[in-house]
KEPAKOL-31303 format. One record per residue (C-alpha): z, x, y; residue number from 0. Coordinates in Angstrom, 3 decimals. Each point is the difference from the previous one (the first is absolute). Layout:
! KEPAKOL-31303
<rec><up>Z</up><east>X</east><north>Y</north><torse>NUM</torse></rec>
...
END
This chain:
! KEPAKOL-31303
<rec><up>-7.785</up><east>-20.931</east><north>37.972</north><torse>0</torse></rec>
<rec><up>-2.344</up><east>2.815</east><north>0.287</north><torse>1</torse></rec>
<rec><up>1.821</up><east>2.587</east><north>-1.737</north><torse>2</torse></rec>
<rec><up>0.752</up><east>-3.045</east><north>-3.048</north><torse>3</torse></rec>
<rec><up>-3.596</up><east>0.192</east><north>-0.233</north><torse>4</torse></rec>
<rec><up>-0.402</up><east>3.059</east><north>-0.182</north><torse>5</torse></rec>
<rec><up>2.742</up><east>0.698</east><north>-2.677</north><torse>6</torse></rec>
<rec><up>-1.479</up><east>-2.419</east><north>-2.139</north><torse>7</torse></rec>
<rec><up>-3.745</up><east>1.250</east><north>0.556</north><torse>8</torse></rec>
<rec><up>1.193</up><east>3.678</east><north>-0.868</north><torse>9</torse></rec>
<rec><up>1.544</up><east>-1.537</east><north>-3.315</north><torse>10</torse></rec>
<rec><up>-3.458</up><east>-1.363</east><north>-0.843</north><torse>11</torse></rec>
<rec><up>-1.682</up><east>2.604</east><north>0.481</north><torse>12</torse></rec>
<rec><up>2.632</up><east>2.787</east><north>-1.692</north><torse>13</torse></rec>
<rec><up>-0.783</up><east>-2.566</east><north>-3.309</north><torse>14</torse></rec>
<rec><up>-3.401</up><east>0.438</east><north>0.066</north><torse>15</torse></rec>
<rec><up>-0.081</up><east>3.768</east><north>0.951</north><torse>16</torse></rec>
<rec><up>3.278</up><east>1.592</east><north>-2.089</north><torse>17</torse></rec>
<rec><up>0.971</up><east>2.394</east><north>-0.072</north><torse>18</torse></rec>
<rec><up>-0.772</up><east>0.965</east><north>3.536</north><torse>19</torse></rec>
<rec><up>1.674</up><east>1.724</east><north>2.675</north><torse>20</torse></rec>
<rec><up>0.459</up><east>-0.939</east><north>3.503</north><torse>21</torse></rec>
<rec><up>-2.799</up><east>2.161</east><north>1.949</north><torse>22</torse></rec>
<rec><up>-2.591</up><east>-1.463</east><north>-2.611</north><torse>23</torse></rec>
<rec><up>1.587</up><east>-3.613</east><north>0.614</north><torse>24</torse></rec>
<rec><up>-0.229</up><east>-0.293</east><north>3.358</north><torse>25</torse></rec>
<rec><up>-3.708</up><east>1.394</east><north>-0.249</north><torse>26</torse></rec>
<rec><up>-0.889</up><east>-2.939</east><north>-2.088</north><torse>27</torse></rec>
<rec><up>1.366</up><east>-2.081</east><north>2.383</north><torse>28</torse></rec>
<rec><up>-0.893</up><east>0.904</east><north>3.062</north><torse>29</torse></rec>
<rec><up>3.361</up><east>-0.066</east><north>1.451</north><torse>30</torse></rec>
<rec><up>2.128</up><east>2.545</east><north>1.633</north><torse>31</torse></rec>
<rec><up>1.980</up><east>2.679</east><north>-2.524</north><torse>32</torse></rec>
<rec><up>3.464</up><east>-0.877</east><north>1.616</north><torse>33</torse></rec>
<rec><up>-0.733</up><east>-3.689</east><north>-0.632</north><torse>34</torse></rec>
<rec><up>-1.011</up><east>0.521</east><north>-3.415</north><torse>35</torse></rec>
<rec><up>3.365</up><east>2.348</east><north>-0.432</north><torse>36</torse></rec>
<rec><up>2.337</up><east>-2.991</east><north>1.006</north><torse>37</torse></rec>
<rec><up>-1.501</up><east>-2.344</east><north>-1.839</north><torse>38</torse></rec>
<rec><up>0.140</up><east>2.089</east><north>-3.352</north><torse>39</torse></rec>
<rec><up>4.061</up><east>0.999</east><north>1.103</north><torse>40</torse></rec>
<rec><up>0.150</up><east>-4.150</east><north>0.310</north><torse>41</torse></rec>
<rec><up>-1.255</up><east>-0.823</east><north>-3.368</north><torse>42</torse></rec>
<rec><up>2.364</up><east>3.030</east><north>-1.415</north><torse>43</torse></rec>
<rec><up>3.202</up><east>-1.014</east><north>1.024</north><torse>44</torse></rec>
<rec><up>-1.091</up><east>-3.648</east><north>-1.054</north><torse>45</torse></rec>
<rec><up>-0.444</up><east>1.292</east><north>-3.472</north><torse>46</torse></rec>
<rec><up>-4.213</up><east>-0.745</east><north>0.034</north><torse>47</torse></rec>
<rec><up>-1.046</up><east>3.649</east><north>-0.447</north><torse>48</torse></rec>
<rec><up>1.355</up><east>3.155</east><north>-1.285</north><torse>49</torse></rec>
<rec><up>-0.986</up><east>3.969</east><north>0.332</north><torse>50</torse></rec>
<rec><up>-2.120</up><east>1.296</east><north>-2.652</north><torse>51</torse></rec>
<rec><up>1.887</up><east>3.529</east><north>0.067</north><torse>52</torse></rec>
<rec><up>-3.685</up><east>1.788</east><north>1.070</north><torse>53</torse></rec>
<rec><up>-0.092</up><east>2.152</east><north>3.127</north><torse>54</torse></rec>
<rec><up>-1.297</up><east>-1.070</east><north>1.940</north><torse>55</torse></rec>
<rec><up>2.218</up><east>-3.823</east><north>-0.158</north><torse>56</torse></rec>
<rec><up>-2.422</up><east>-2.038</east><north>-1.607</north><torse>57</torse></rec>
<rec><up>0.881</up><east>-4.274</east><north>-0.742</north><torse>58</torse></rec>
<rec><up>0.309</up><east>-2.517</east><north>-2.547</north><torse>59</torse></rec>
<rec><up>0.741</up><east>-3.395</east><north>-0.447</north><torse>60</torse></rec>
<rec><up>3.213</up><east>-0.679</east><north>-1.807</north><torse>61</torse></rec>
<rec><up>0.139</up><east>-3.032</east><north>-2.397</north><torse>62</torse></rec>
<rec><up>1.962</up><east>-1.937</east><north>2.959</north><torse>63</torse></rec>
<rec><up>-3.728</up><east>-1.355</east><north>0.594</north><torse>64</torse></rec>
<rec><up>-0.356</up><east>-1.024</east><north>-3.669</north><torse>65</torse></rec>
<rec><up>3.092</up><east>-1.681</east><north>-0.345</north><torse>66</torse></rec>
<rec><up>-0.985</up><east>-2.319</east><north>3.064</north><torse>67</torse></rec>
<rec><up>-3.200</up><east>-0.289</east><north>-1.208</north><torse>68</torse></rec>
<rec><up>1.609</up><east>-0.886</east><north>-3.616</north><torse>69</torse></rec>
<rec><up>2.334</up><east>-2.805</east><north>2.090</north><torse>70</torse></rec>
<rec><up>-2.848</up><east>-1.015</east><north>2.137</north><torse>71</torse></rec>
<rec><up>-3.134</up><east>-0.716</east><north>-3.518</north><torse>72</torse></rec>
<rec><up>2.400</up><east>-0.022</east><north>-2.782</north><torse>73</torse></rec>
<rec><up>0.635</up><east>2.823</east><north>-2.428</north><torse>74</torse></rec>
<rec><up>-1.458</up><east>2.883</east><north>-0.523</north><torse>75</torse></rec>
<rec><up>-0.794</up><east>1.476</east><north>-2.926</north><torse>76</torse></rec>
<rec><up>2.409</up><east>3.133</east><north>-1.766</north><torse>77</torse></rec>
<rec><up>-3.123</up><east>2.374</east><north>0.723</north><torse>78</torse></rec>
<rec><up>-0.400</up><east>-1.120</east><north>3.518</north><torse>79</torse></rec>
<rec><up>3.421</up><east>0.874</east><north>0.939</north><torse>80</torse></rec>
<rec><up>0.535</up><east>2.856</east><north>-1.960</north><torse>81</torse></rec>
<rec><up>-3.341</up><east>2.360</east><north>0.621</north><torse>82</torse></rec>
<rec><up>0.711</up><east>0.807</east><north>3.486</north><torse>83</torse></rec>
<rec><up>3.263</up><east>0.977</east><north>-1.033</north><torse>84</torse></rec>
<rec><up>-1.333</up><east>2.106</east><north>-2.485</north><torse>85</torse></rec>
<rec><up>-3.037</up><east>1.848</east><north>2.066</north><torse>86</torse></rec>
<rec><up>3.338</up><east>1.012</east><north>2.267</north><torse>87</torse></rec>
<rec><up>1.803</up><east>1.306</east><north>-2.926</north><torse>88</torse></rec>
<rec><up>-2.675</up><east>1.964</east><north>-1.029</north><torse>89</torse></rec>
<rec><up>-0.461</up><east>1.367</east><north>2.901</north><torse>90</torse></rec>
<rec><up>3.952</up><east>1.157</east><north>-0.022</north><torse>91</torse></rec>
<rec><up>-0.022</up><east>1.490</east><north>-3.041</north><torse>92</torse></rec>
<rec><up>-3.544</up><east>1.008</east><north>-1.340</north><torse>93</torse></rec>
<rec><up>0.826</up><east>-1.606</east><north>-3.477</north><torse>94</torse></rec>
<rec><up>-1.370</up><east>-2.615</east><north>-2.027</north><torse>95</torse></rec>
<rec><up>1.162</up><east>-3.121</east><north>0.983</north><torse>96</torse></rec>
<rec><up>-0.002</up><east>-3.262</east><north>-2.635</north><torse>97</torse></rec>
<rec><up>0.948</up><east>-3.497</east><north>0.428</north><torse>98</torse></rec>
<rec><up>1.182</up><east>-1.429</east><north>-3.409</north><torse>99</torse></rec>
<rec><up>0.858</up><east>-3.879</east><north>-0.752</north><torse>100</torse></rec>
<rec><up>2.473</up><east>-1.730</east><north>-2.516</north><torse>101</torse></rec>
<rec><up>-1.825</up><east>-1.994</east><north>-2.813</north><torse>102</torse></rec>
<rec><up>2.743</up><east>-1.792</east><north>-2.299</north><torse>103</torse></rec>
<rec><up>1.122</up><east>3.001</east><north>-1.265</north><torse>104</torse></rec>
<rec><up>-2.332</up><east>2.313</east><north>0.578</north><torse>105</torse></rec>
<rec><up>-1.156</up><east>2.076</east><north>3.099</north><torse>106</torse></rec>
<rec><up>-3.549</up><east>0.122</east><north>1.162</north><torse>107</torse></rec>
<rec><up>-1.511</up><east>2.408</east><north>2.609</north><torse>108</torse></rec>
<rec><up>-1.986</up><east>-1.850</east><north>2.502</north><torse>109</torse></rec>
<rec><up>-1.006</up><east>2.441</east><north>3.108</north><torse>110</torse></rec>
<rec><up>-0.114</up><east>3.846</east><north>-0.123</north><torse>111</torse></rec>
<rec><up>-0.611</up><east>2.155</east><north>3.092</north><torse>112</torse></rec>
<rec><up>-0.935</up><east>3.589</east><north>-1.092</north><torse>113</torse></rec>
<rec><up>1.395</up><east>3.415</east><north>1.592</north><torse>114</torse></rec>
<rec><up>-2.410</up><east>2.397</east><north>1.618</north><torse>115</torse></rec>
<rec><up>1.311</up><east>2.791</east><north>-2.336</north><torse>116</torse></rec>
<rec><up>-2.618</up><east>0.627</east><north>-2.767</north><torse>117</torse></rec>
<rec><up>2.957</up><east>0.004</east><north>-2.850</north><torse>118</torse></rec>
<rec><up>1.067</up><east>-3.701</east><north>-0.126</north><torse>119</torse></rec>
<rec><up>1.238</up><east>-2.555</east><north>-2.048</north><torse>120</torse></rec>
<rec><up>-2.748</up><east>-2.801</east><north>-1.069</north><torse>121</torse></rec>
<rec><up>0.824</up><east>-3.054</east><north>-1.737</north><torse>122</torse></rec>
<rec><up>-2.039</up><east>-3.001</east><north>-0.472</north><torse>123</torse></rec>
<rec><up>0.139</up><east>-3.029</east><north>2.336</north><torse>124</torse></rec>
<rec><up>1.656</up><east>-2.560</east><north>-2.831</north><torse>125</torse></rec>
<rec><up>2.165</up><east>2.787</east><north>-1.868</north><torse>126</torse></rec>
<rec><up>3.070</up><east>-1.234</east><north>-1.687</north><torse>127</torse></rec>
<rec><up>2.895</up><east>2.068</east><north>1.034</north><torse>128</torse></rec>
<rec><up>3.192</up><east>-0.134</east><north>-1.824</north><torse>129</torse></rec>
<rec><up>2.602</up><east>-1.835</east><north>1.525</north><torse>130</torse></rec>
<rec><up>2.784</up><east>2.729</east><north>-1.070</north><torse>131</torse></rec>
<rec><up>-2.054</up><east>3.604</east><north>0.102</north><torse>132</torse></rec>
<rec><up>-1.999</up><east>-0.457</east><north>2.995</north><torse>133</torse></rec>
<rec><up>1.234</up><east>-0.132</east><north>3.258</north><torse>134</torse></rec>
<rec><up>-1.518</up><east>-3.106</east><north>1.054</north><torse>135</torse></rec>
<rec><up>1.660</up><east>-1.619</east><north>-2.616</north><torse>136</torse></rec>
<rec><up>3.018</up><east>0.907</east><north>0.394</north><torse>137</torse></rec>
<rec><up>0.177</up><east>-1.060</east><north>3.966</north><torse>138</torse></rec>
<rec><up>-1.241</up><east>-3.510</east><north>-0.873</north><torse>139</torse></rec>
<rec><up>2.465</up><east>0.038</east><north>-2.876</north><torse>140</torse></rec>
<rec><up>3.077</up><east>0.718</east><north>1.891</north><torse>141</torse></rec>
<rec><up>-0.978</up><east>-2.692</east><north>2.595</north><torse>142</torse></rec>
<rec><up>0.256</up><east>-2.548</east><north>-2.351</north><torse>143</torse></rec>
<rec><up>2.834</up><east>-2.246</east><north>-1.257</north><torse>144</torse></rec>
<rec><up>2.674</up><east>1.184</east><north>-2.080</north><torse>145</torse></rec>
<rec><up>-1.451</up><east>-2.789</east><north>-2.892</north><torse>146</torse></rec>
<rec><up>-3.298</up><east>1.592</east><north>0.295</north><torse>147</torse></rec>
<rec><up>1.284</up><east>3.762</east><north>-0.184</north><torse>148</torse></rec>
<rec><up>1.472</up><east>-1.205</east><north>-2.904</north><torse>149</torse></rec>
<rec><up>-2.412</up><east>-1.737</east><north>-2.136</north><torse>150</torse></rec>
<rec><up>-2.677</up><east>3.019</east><north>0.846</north><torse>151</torse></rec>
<rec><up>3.131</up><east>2.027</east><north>-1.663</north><torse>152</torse></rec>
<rec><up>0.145</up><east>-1.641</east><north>-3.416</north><torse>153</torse></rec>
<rec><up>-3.630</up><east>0.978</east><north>-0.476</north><torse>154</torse></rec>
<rec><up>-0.773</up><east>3.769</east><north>-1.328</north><torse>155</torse></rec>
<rec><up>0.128</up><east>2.494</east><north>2.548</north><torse>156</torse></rec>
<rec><up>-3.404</up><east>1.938</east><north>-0.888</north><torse>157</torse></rec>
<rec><up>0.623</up><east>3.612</east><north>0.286</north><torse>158</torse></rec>
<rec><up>-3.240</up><east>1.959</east><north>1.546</north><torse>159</torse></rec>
<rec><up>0.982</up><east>3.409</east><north>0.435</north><torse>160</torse></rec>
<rec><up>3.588</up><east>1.869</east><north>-0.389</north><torse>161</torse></rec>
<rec><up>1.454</up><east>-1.107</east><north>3.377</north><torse>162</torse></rec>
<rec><up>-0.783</up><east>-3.307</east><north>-0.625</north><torse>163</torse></rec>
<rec><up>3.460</up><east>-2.377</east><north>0.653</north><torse>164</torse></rec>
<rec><up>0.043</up><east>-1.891</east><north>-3.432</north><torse>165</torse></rec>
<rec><up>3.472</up><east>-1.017</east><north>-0.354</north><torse>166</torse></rec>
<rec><up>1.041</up><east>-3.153</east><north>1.323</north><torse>167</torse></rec>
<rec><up>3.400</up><east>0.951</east><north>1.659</north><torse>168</torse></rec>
<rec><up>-1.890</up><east>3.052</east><north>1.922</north><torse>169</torse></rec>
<rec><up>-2.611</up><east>-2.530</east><north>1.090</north><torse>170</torse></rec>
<rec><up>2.426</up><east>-1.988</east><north>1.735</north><torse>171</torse></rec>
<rec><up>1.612</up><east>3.133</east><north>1.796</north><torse>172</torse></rec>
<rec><up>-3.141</up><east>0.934</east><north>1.280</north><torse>173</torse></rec>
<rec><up>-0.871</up><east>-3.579</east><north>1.437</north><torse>174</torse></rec>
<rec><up>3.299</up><east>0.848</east><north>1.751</north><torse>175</torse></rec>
<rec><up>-1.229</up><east>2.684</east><north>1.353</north><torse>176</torse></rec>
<rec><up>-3.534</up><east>-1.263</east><north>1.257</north><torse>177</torse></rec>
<rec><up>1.825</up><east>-2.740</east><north>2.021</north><torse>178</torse></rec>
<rec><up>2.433</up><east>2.323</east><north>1.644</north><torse>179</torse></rec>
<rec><up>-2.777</up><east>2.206</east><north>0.996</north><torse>180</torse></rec>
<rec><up>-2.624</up><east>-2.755</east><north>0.848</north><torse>181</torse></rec>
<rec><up>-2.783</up><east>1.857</east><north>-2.252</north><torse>182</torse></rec>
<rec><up>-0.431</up><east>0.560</east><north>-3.867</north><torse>183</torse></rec>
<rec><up>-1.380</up><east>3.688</east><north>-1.270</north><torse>184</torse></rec>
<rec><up>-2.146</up><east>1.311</east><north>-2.661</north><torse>185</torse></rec>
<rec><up>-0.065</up><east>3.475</east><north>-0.785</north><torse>186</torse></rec>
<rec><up>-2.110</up><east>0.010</east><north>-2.996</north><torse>187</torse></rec>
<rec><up>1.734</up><east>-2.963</east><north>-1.960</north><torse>188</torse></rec>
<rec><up>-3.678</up><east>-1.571</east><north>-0.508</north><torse>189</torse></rec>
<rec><up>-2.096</up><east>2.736</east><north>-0.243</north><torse>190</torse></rec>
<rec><up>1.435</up><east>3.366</east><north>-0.187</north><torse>191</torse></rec>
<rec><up>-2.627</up><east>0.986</east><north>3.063</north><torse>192</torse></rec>
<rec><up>0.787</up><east>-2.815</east><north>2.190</north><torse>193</torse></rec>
<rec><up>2.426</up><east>-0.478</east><north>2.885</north><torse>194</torse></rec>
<rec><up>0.618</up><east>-2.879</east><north>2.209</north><torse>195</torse></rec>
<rec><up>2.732</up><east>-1.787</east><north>2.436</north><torse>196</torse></rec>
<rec><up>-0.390</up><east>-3.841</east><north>0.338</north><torse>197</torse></rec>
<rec><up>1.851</up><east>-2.223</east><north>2.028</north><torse>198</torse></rec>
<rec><up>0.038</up><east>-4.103</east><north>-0.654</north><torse>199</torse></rec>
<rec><up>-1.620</up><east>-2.734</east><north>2.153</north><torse>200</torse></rec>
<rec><up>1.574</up><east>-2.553</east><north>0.361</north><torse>201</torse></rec>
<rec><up>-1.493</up><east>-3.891</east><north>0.838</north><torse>202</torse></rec>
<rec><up>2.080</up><east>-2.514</east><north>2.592</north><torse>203</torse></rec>
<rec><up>2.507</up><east>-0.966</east><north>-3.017</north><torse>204</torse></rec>
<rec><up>1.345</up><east>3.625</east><north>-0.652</north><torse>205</torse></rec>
<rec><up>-2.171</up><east>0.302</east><north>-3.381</north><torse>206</torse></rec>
<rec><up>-2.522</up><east>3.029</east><north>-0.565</north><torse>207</torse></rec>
<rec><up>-3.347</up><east>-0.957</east><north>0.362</north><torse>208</torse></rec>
<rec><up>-0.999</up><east>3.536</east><north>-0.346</north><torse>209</torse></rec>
<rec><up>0.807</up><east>3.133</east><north>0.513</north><torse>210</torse></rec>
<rec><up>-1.936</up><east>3.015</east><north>2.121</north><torse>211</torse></rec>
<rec><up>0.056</up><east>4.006</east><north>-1.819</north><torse>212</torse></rec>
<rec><up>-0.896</up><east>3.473</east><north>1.147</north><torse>213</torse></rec>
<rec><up>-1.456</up><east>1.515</east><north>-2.577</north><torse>214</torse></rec>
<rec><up>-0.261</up><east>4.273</east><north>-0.911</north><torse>215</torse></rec>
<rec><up>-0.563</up><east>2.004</east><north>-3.125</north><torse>216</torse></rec>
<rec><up>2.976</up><east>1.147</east><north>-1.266</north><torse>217</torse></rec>
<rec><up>-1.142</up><east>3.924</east><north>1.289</north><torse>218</torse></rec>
<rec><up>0.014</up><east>-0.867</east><north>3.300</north><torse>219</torse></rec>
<rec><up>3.734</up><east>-1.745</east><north>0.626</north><torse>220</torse></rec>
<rec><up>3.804</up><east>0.726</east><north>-1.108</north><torse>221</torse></rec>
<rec><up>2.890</up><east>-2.045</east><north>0.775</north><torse>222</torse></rec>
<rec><up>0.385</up><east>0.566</east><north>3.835</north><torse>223</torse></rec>
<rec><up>-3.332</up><east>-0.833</east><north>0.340</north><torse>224</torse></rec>
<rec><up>-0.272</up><east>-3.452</east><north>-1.287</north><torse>225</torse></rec>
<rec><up>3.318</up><east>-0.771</east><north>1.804</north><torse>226</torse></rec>
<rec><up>-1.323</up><east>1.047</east><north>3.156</north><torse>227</torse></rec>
<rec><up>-2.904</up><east>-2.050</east><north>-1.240</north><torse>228</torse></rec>
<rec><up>2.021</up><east>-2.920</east><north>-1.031</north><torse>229</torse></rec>
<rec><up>0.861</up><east>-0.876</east><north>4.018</north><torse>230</torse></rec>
<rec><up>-3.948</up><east>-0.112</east><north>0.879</north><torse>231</torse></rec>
<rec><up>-0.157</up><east>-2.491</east><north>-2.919</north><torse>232</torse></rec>
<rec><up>3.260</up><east>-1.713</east><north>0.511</north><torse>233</torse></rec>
<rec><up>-1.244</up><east>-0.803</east><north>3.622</north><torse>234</torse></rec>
<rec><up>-3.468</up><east>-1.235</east><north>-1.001</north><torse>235</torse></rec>
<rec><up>1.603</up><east>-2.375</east><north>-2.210</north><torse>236</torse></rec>
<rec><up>2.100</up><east>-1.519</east><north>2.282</north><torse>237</torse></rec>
<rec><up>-2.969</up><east>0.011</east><north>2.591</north><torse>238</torse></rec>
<rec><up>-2.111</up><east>-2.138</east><north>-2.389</north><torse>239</torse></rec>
<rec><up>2.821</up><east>-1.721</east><north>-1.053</north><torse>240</torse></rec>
<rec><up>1.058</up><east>-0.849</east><north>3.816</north><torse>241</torse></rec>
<rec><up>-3.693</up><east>-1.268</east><north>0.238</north><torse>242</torse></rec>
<rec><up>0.068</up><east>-2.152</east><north>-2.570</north><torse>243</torse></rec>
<rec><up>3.138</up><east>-2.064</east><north>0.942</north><torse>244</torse></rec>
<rec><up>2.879</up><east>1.593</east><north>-1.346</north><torse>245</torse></rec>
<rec><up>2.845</up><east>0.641</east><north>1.921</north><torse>246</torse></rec>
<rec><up>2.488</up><east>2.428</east><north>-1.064</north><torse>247</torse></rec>
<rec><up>3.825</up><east>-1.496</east><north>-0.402</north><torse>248</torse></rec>
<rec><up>2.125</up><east>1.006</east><north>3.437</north><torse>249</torse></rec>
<rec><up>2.248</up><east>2.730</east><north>-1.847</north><torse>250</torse></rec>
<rec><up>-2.942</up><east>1.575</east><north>-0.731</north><torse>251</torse></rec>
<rec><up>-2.022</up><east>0.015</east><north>3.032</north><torse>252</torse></rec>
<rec><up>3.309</up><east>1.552</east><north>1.635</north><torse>253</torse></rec>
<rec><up>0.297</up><east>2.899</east><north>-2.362</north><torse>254</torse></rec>
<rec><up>-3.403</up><east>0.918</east><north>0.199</north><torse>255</torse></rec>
<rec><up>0.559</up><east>-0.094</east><north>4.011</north><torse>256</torse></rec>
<rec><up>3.043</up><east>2.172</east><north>-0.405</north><torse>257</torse></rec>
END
């Protein structure tokens, strides 16, 4: 019963304190290192806290502990979920990370987490992006039904700079493409010096609900880049996603695992 307590007291404490490693943990507690070090190996394996990648190992929560809360109050709200998620992305990949949401037809960014690097990418908290030329866009649009894909097609396909996909028929390839790889990319279809890899979130009935970018000036990325970009992002989503209640289909879940 002890060591229960224990576990759950070092879980606590890791939520007030992270990201903090094991040495400064048990200080804080006032319990022995070892003790502290099975507790934290406990709550790993369960799935409650992850490595941050620093050296030394430093913790943080995952959001295991805010989809219990979420089953335990109600829902939480998109931001709630998402943030965490995206304070650990950034941290990955030292990029600009934005959180964009589907309005009718349109696509709205809602949360932006800057990069350290003094060349970024700034956009305004309640920018439109295009639905077809940015990459946001473009992961929430291949999400959607085939009806919806559709009717967004019979509109005019607004082109913004010369590699901007305006044709109907190459639109549709490309939504091919962004669900086979699990992430949409922009290499300067919006604004010739902006870059970005999105992936969709998706709520408990399949549908986006948003979707989650890394964002880049165009200088500062090529093609192997954002792809190596597009897992980070890919994963993210599904975290938040996961968090939020959806559950992938089976044959899914079973290719990822393979």
């Amino acid at each position: 019963m002890q060591n229960v307590l224990n576990t759950l007291r070092v879980l606590e404490e890791l939520a007030a304190r992270q990201p903090i490693g094991v040495a400064e943990l048990a200080r804080a507690m006032e319990l022995p290192k070892s003790t502290v070090q099975r507790a934290l190996g406990t709550l790993h394996t369960a799935g409650w806290i992850r490595p941050t990648g620093a050296t030394p190992t430093r913790w943080t929560l995952t959001t295991k502990a805010l989809l219990i809360g979420r089953q335990a109050t109600g829902e939480l709200g998109l931001r709630d979920v998402a943030v965490p998620v995206m304070e650990e992305l950034r941290r990955e990949v030292d990029e600009t990370v934005h959180l964009a949401v589907p309005e009718g037809e349109r696509v709205v960014l809602v949360e932006r987490l800057e990069t350290t690097q003094p060349v970024r990418i700034v956009l305004p908290l309640g920018q439109n992006l295009s639905g077809h030329a940015s990459a946001n866009g473009k992961a929430i649009l291949a999400a959607r039904t085939p009806d919806a894909v559709e009717r967004y097609l019979t509109q005019e396909l607004t082109r913004f700079t010369a590699t901007t996909i305006d044709d109907a028929a190459a639109l549709r390839a490309e939504l091919d493409a962004v669900r086979a790889r699990g992430y949409a990319l922009n290499q300067g279809e919006w604004r010739e010096d902006v870059s970005a890899v999105a992936a969709p979130v998706l709520g408990p009935d399949g549908s986006p609900v948003a979707s989650v970018s890394i964002n880049m000036p165009t200088s500062r990325c090529d093609r192997d880049r954002l792809d190596a970009l597009g897992e980070h992002v890919r994963a993210a989503a599904r975290e938040i996603s996961a968090a939020l209640g959806y559950e992938a289909p089976r044959a899914a879940r079973a290719a990822r695992a393979d």
